[in-house]
C-alpha positions as CSV (number, residue, x, y, z in Angstrom):
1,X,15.9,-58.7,24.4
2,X,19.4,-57.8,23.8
3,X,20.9,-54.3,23.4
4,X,20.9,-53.7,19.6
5,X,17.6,-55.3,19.5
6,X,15.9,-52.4,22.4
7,X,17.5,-49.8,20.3
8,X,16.1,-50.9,17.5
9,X,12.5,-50.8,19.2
10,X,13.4,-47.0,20.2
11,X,13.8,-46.1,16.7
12,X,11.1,-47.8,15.4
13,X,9.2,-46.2,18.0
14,X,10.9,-42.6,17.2
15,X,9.8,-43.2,13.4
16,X,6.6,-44.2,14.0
17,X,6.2,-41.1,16.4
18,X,7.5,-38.5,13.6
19,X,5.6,-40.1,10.9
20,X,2.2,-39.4,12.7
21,X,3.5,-35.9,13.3
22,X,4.5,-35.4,9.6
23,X,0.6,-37.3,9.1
24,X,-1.0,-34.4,11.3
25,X,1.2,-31.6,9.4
26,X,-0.1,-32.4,6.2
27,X,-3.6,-33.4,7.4
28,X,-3.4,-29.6,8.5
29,X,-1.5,-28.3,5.3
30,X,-4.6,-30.0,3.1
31,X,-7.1,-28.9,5.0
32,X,-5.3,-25.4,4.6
33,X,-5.0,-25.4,1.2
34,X,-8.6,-26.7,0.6
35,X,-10.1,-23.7,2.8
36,X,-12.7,-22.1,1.1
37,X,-12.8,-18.1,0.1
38,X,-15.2,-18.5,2.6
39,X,-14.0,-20.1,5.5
40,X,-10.7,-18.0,4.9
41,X,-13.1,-14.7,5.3
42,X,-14.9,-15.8,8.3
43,X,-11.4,-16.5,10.0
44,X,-10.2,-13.2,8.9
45,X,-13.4,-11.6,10.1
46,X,-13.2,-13.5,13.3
47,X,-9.6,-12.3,14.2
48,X,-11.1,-8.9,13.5
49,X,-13.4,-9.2,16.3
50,X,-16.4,-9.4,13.8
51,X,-19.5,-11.3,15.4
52,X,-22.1,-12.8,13.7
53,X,-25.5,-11.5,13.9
54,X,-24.0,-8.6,15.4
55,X,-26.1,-5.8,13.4
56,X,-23.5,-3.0,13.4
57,X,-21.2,-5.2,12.1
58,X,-23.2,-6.7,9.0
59,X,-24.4,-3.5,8.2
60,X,-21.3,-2.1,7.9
61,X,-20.6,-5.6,5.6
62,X,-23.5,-5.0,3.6
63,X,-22.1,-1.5,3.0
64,X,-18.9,-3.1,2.2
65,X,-20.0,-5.7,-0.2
66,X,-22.0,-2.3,-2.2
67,X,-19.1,-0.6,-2.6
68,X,-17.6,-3.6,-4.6
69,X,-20.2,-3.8,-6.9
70,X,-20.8,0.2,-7.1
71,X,-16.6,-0.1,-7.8
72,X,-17.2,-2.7,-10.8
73,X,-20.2,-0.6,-12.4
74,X,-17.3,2.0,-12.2
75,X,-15.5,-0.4,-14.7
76,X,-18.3,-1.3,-17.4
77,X,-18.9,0.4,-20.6
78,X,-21.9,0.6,-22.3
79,X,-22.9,1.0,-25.9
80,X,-25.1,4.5,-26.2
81,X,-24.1,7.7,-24.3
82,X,-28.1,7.2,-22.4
83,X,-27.1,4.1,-21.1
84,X,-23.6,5.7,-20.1
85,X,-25.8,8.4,-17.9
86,X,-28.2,5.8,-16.3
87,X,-25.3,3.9,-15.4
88,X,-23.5,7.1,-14.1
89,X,-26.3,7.8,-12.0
90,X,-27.2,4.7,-10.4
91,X,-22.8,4.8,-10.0
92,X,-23.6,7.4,-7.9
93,X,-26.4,6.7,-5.9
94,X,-24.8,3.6,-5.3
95,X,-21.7,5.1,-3.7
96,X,-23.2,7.2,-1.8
97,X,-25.4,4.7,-0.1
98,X,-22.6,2.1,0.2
99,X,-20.3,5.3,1.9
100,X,-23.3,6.3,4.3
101,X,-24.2,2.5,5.8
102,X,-19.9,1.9,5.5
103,X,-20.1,5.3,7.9
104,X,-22.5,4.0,10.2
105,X,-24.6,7.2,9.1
106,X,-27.5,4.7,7.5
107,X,-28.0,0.8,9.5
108,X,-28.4,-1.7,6.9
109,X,-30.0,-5.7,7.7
110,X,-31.3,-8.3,5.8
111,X,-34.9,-8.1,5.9
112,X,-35.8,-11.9,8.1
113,X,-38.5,-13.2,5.9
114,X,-36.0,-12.4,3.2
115,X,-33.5,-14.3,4.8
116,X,-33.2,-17.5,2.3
117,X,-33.5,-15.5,-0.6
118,X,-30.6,-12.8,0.6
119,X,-28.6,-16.3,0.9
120,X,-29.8,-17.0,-2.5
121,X,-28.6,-13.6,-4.2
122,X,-25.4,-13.8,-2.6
123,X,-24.7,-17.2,-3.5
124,X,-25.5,-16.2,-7.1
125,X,-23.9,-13.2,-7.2
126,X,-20.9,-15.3,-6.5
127,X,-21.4,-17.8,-9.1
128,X,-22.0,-15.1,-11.9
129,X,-18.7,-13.2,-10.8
130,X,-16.8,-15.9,-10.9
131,X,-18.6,-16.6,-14.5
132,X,-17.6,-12.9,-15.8
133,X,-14.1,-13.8,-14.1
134,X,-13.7,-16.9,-16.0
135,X,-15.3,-15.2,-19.7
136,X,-13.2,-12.5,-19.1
137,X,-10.3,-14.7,-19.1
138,X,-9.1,-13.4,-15.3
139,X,-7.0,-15.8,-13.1
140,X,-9.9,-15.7,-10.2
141,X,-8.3,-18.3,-8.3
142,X,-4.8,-16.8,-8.4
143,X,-6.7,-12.9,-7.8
144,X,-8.4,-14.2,-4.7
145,X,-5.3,-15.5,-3.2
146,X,-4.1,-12.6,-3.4
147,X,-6.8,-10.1,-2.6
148,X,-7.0,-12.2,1.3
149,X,-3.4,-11.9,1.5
150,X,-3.7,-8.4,1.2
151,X,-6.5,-8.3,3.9
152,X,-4.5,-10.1,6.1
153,X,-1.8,-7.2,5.9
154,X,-4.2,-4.9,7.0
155,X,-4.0,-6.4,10.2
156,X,-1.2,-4.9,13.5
157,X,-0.1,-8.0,15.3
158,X,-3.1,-10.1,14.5
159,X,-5.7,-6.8,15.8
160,X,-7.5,-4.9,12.9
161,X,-7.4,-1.7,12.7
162,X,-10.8,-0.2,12.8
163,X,-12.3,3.2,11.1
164,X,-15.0,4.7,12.4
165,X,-18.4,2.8,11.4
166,X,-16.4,-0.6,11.8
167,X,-14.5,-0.6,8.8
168,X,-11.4,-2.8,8.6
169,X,-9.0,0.1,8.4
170,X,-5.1,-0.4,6.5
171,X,-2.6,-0.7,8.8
172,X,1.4,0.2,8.3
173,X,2.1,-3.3,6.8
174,X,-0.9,-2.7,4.6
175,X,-0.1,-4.0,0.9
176,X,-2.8,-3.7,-1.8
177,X,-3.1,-6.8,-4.1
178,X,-1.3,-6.9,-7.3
179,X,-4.0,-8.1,-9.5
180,X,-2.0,-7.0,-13.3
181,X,-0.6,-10.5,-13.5
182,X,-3.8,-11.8,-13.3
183,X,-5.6,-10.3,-15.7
């Protein structure tokens, strides 16, 4: 093998090398981008020390997840001014509760023979969100980016920052979504 024709082996090797790095990038950058709301939740959980079946830590969850549907009644408007007070009420309630397990004052847990159908109401609960996102005309997909990015900013060099009751606190960096543009 002469000179020109080893140097020509080098580079062929050299481009083969980059070309299975650049491969392995966008294997990575696809995976990435196909990440589920999910999956990006339970890494963001994860990084903020969050076990699972921990029960401190889905209580405080399950006082979490109240508050953001106590926080959407807050947004509905009914027809008659006695459906306006039952809502009102149940609003209320509803906070409270949420505020007290959040708190750590009240330990919340899925009830184990209800187990599959928690999973069920959850899933579903999902599913018709998404459907009053998408009736609604809201750019759900677009919102949810957002709303983790936001998350994420809670964080102080990758640690959370914790309130008492294990709430994800906001720390310095904190920036709260922008959700106008997608509504």
């Amino acid at each position: 093998m002469n000179e020109n024709e080893a140097k020509l082996d080098m580079l062929v090797a050299e481009l083969d090398y980059e070309n299975r790095l650049l491969r392995a990038r966008n294997e990575r950058l696809m995976a990435e981008a196909e990440a589920t709301n999910f999956d990006r939740t339970a890494d963001w959980l994860k990084a903020c020390g969050k076990e699972q079946m921990n029960p401190a830590h889905l209580s405080t969850q399950i006082g979490c997840h109240l508050e953001e549907f106590w926080e959407f009644l807050d947004c509905i408007k009914l027809d008659s001014e006695d459906d306006e007070q039952l809502l009102q009420s149940i609003i209320d309630d509803m906070g409270r509760l949420s505020n007290a397990i959040k708190r750590g004052l009240i330990q919340a847990r899925i009830n184990e023979s209800m187990r599959v159908h928690a999973l069920d109401a959850l899933c579903d609960s999902e599913v018709t969100g998404n459907g009053i996102a998408y009736l609604a005309d809201f750019d759900k997909n677009g919102a949810d980016k957002e709303v983790m990015a936001s998350n994420e900013s809670k964080m102080v060099d990758g640690k959370p920052v914790l309130l008492p009751g294990g709430k994800i606190g906001k720390g310095p960096n904190y920036k709260a979504p922008e959700l106008e543009k997608f509504v």
